[in-house]
C-alpha positions in Angstrom: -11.2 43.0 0.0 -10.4 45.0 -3.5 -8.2 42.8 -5.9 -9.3 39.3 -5.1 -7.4 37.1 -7.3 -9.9 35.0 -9.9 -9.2 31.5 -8.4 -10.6 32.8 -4.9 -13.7 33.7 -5.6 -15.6 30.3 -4.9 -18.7 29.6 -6.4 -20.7 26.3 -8.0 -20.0 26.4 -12.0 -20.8 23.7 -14.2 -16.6 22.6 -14.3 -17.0 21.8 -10.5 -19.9 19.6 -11.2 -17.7 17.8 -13.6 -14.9 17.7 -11.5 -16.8 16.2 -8.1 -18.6 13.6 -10.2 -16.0 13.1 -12.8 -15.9 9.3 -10.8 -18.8 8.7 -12.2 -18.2 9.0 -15.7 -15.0 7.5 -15.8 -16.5 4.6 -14.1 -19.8 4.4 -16.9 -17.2 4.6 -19.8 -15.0 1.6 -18.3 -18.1 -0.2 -18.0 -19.3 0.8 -21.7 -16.0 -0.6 -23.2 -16.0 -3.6 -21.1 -19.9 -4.6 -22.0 -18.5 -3.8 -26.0 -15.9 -6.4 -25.7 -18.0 -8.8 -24.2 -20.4 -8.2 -27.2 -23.2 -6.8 -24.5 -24.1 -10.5 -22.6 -26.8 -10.2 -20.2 -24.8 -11.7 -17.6 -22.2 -8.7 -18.0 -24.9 -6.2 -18.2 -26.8 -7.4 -15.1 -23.7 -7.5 -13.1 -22.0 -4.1 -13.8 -25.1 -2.4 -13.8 -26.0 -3.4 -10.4 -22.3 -2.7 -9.3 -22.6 0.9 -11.4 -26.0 1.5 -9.1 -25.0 0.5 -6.2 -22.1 2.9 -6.8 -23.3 6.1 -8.2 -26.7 6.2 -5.9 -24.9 7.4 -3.2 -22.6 10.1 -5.3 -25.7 11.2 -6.7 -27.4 11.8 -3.3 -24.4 13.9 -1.6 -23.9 16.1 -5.0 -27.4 16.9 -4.4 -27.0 17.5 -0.9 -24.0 19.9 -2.0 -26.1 21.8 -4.3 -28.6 22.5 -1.7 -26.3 23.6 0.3 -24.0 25.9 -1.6 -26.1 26.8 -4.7 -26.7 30.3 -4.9 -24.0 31.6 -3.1 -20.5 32.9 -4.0 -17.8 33.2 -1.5 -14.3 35.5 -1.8 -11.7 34.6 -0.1 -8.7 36.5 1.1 -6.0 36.8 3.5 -8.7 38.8 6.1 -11.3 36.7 5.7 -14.4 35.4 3.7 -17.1 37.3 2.2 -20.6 35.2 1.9 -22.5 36.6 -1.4 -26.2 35.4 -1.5 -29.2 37.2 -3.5 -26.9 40.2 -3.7 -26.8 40.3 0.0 -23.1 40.7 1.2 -21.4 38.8 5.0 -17.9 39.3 5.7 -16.9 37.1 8.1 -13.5 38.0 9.1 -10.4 35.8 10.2 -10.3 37.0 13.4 -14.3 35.3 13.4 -13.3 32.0 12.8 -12.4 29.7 15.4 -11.0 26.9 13.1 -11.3 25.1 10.1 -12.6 21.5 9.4 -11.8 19.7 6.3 -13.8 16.4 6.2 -12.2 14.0 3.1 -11.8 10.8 1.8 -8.7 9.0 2.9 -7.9 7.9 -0.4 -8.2 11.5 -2.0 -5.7 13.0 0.2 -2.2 13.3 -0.9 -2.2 12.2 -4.4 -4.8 9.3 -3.1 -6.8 7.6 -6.3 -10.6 7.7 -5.1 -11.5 4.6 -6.6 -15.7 4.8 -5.9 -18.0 7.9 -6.7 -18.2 9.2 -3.4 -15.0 9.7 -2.3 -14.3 12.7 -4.7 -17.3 14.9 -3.0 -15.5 16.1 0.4 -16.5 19.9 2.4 -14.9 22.1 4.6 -16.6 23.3 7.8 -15.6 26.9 9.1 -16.3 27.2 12.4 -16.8 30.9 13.9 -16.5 32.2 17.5 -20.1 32.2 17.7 -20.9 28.9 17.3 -22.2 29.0 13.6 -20.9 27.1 10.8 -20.2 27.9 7.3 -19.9 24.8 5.1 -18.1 25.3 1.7 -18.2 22.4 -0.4 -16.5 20.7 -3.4 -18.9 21.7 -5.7 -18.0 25.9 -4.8 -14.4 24.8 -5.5 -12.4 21.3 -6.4 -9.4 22.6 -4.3 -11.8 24.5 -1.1 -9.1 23.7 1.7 -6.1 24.8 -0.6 -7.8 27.8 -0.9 -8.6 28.4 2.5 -5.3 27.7 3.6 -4.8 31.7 2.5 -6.3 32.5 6.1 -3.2 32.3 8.0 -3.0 31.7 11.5 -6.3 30.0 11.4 -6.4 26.4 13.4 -7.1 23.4 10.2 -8.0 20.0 11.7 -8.4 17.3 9.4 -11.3 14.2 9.5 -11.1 11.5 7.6 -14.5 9.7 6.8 -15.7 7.4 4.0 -19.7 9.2 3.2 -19.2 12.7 3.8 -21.9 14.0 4.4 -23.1 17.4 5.3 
């Protein structure tokens, strides 16, 4: 598996962090010029910051969950399969391994879909081998995880749709 290209070797980095949560901050600097032009009032404050809670709770728990579950590792992908790098130790998991693919996602980040909450930028992809494990790949190891996996031809994709994905 000589000569991956750069964009498939998945791993978490502090830009995919950003990316999965970027939600969030869009959402606190919305609510920090709305709470300026209303000169701060209590009422506003009370309001939005419940709403802004109530909101990024939840994204805050599944990035965490994501962490745990991909920090660590590094993953290459190529058109033979995926190679699992953890603590130095190396996996290849060829195609001919996997028994399909699931992408679990958002509806409304799908197809140029605006994810209007927190939580519905985080999303994973399940790969599913002939021996009954899984490996779960997540946002935060790439923003674009089923795009690149797509590079495993000939490999079954299903798609779920669910609103909390969690792992």
């Amino acid at each position: 598996m000589d000569g991956i290209r750069e964009d498939r070797i998945l791993k978490v980095t502090f830009f995919h962090h950003f990316v999965a949560s970027y939600s969030t901050f869009l959402l606190a600097l919305i609510f920090g010029a709305i709470l300026y032009l209303v000169h701060f009032n209590s009422s506003f404050v009370v309001v939005l910051g419940i709403f802004f809670i109530i909101d990024t709770l939840p994204a805050l728990y599944l990035h965490i969950r994501y962490w745990i579950k991909n920090g660590g590792k590094q993953y290459k992908v190529d058109s033979n399969g995926i190679i699992q790098i953890r603590k130095n130790e190396e996996r290849l998991i060829k195609k001919s391994d996997i028994q399909k693919i699931i992408v679990t996602k958002s509806a409304s980040s799908d197809k140029g879909g605006i994810p209007i909450l927190s939580i519905e930028s985080y999303y994973f992809t399940r790969v599913v081998l002939k021996t009954g494990e899984d490996l779960v790949l997540t946002c935060l190891v790439s923003p674009k995880i089923d795009k690149v996996l797509r590079n495993l031809n000939g490999v079954l994709f299903e798609r779920k749709k669910c609103f909390f994905c969690f792992v």
